[in-house]
C-alpha positions in Angstrom: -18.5 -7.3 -15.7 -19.1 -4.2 -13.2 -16.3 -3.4 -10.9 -16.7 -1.0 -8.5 -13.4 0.8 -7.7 -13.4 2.8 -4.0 -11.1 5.5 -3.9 -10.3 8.3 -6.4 -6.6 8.9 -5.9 -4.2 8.0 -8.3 -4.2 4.3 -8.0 -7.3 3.8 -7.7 -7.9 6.3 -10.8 -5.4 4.1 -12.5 -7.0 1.1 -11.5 -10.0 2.1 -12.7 -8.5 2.8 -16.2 -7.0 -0.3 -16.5 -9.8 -2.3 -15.8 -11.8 -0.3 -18.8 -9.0 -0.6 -21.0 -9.7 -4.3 -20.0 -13.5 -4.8 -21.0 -15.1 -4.1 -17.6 -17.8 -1.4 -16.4 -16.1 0.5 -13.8 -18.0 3.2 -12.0 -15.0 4.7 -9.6 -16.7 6.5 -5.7 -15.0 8.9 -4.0 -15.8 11.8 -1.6 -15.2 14.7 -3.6 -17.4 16.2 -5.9 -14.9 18.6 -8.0 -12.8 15.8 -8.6 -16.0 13.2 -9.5 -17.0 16.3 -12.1 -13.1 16.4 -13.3 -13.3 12.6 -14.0 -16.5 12.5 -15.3 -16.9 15.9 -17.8 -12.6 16.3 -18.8 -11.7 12.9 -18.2 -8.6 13.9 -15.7 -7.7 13.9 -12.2 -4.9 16.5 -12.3 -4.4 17.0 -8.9 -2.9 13.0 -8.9 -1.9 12.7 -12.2 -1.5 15.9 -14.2 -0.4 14.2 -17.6 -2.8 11.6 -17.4 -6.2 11.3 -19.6 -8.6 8.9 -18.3 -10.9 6.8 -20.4 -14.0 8.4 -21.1 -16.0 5.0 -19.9 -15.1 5.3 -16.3 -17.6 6.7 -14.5 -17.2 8.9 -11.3 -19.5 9.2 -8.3 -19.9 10.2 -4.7 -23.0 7.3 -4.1 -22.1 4.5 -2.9 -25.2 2.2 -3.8 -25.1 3.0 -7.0 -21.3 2.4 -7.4 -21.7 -1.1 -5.3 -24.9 -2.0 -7.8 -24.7 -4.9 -9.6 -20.6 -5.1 -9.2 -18.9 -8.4 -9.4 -16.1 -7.0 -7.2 -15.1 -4.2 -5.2 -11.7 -2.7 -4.9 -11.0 -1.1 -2.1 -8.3 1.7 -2.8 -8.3 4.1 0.3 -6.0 5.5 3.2 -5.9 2.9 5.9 -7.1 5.4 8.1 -10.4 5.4 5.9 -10.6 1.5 5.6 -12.8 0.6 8.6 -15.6 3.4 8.2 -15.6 2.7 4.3 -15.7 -1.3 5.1 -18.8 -0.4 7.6 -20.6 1.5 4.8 -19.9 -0.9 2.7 -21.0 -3.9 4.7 -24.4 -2.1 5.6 -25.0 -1.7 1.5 -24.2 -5.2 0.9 -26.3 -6.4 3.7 -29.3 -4.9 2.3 -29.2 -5.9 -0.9 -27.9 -9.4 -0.6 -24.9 -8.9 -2.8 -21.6 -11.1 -2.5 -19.0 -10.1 -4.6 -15.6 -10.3 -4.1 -13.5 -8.3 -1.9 -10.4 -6.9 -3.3 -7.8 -4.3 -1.2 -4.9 -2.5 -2.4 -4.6 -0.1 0.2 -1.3 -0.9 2.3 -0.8 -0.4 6.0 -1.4 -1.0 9.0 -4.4 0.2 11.7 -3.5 2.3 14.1 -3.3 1.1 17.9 -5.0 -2.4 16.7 -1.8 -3.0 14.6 -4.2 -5.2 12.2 -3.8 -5.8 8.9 -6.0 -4.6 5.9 -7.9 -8.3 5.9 -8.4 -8.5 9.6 -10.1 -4.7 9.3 -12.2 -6.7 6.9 -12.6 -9.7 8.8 -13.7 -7.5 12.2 -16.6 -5.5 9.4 -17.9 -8.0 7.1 -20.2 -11.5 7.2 -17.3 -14.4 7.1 -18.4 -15.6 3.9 -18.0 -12.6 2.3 -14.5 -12.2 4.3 -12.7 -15.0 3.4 -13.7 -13.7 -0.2 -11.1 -11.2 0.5 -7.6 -10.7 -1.8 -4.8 -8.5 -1.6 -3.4 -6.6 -4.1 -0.1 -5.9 -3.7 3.3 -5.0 -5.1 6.1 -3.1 -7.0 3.6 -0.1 -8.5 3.4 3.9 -9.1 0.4 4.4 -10.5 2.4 7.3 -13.0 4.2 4.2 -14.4 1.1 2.0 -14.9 -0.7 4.7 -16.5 2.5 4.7 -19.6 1.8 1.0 -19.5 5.1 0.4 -18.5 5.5 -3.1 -17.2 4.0 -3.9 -14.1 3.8 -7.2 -12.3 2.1 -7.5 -8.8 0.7 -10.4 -6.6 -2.5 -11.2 -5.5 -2.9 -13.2 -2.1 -6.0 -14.9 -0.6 -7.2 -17.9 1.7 -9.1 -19.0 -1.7 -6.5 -19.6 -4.2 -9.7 -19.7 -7.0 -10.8 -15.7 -5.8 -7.0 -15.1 -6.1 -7.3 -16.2 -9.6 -10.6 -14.7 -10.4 -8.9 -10.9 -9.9 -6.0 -12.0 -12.0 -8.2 -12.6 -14.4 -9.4 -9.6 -14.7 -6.8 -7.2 -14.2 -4.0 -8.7 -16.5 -3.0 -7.4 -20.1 -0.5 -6.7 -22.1 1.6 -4.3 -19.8 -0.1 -5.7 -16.3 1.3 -9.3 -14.8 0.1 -10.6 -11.4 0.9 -13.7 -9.6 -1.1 -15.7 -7.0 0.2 -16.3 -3.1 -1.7 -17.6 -0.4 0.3 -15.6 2.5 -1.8 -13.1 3.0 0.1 -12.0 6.2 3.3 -11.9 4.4 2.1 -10.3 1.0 0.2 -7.4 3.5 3.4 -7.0 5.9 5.8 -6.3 3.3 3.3 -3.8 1.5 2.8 -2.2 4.3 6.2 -1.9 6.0 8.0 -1.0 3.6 6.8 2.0 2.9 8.7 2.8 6.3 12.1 1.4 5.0 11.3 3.7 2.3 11.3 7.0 4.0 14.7 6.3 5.6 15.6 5.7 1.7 14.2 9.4 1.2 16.2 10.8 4.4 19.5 9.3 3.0 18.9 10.4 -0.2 18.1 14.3 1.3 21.4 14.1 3.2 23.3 13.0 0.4 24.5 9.4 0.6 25.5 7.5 -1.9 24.0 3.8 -3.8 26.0 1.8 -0.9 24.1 3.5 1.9 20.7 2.9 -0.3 21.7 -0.3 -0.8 22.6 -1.5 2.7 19.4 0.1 3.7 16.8 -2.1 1.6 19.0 -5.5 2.0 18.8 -4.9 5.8 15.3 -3.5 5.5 13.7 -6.7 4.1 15.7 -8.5 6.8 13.7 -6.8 9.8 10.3 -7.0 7.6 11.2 -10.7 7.5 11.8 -10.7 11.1 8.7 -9.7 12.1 6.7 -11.1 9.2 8.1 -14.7 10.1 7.0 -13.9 13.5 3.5 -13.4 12.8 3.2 -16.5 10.6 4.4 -15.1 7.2 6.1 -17.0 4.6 9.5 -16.0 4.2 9.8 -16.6 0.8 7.1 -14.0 0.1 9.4 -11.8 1.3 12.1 -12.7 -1.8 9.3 -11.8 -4.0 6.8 -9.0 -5.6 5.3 -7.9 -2.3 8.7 -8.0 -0.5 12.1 -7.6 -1.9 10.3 -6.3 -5.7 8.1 -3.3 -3.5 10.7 -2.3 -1.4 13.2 -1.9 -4.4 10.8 0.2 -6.2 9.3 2.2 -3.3 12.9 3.3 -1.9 14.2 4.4 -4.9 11.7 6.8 -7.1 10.6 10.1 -7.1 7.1 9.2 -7.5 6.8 7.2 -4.0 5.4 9.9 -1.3 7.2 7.8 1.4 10.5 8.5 -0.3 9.6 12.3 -0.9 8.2 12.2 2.8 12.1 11.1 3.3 13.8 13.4 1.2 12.5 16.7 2.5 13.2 15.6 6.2 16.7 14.7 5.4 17.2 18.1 3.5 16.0 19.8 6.9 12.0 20.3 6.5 9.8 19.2 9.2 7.2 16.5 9.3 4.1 18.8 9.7 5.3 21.1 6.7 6.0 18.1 4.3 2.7 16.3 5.1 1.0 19.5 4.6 2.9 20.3 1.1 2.2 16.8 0.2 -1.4 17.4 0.0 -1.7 13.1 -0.2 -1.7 10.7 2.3 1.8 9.0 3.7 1.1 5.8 4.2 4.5 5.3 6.0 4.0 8.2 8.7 1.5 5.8 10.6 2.5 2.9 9.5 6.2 3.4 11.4 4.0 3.9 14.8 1.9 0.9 14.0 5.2 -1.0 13.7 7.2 0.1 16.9 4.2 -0.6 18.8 3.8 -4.3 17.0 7.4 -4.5 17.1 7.7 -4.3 20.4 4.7 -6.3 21.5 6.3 -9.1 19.6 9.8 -8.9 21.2 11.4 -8.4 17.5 14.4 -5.9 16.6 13.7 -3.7 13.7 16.5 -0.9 14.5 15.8 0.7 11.0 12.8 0.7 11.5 13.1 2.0 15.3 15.6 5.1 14.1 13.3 5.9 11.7 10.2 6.2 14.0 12.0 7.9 16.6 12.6 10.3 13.8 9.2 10.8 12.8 7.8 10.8 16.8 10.4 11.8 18.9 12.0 14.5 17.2 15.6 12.5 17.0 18.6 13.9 15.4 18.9 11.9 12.1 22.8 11.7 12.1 22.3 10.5 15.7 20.3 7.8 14.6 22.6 6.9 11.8 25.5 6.9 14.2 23.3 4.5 16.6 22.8 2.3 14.0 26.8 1.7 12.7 27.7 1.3 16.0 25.3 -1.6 17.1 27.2 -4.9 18.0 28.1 -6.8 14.7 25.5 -9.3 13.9 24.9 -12.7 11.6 23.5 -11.6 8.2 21.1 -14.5 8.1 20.0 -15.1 11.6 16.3 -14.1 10.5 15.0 -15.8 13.2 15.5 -13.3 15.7 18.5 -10.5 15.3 
């Protein structure tokens, strides 16, 4: 079947791969022409993935119609920052024509100043029924790994438990293993928020600290994305699995996440403007640690990683300050989750 894959990066490049290496017609939209001509005449996208040679069948392109034509489903693999225009253009197309595929989103994040979540962007943009059609796809991923084939297994959340299935369906293979969840607020909080755990994982590892540090920093990490996840309705078991605990492990501790990069170059002394500028890709986490602090507080729930880390990013805050702040808080219960 046709699947139309929204965002040229290097997931959704990846993506886009996979799902040929799979059987499907992918034709893969994005806003640059260079890198559409790249895909479509060399069959690369160097400026993501330098070693990696994409399948001749998967088709690049800068119109939309033509990439929403006759698809079966749409993956929506974009900045957050991008989601609502994209989800407007794409509501107007599918309006016009009539289409109803399904909806699928592996972008993770959160809106800025609405604090919403990837589904409720979609909720506020598209016709209900095509809405609730809506699954997340989420997980422990680089995109350099799943284009070795290394072994990858993700989940995939949504109201509908059959549309959940439907997109595993597709999508698995030999090297690629997803799961079904129905907590769509837990699966998207823990995609999303840890990628601000992450860059603390990146500053320790710029300042030098050792596996302990790392360590404490994701146990205690998943405990405030519980926190505020159980506040909002989540599951908190989903937070024990692929789209918790299993991204967070991966995200904090390789070279290929640009959270932890983000991290790493502020902790060896570079400022934010000149990393996101020599990054040259979105960080998901920059925004994302606003979105939180705001959320966090509106909610009346502790994250004090989470806190250092924005006050970092926003304020300008000494980073051995911050780690000082955070030994010397008054000693807690490891698993009051509840609250603090």
């Amino acid at each position: 079947m046709k699947i139309a894959v929204l965002g040229a990066g290097s997931w959704g490049t990846v993506l886009a791969d996979l799902l040929v290496h799979n059987g499907h017609q992918v034709m893969l939209w994005g806003n640059s022409q260079p890198v559409a001509d790249e895909i479509n005449q060399a069959h690369t996208n160097r400026h993501y993935l330098p070693e990696f040679a994409i399948d001749p069948a998967v088709e690049a392109s800068l119109d939309l119609e033509a990439t929403l034509a006759d698809a079966a489903g749409i993956l929506f693999v974009i900045p957050t920052a991008a989601m609502r225009i994209v989800a407007k253009q794409v509501a107007a197309v599918l309006a016009k024509t009539g289409a109803k595929p399904i909806l699928i989103s592996a972008t993770k994040g959160l809106e800025q100043n609405s604090h919403k979540r990837i589904s409720q962007i979609i909720g506020d943009e598209f016709p209900a029924e095509l809405a609730q059609s809506l699954v997340i796809f989420s997980g422990p991923s680089h995109a350099e790994d799943v284009a070795t084939h290394d072994i990858t297994s993700l989940t995939v959340a949504s109201e509908n438990i059959k549309d959940a299935e439907w997109v595993q369906g597709i999508f698995m293979n030999e090297y690629f293993r997803l799961y079904t969840n129905d907590d769509m607020v837990g699966v998207e909080l823990g995609g999303a928020l840890k990628n601000v755990i992450a860059i603390g994982a990146g500053v320790l590892h710029g300042l030098g600290y050792g596996d302990n540090t790392k360590a404490a920093l994701i146990t205690r990490g998943i405990a405030e994305i519980s926190r505020l996840g159980i506040e909002l309705g989540a599951n908190p078991l989903t937070f024990m699995g692929l789209s918790g605990i299993g991204d967070l492990i991966v995200t904090c501790t390789s070279v290929h996440s640009r959270n932890w990069r983000c991290g790493n170059a502020l902790g060896q002394g570079q400022k934010l403007a000149d990393v996101l500028t020599n990054m040259g890709m979105v960080v998901e986490g920059v925004g994302t640690a606003k979105a939180a602090h705001e959320l966090s507080a509106q909610c009346n729930v502790e994250m004090p990683i989470s806190e250092s880390i924005y006050r970092v990013l926003y304020e300008d805050a000494d980073v051995h300050e911050e780690i000082d702040r955070l030994m010397q808080r008054k000693g807690k219960r490891e698993l009051d989750f509840q609250r603090y």
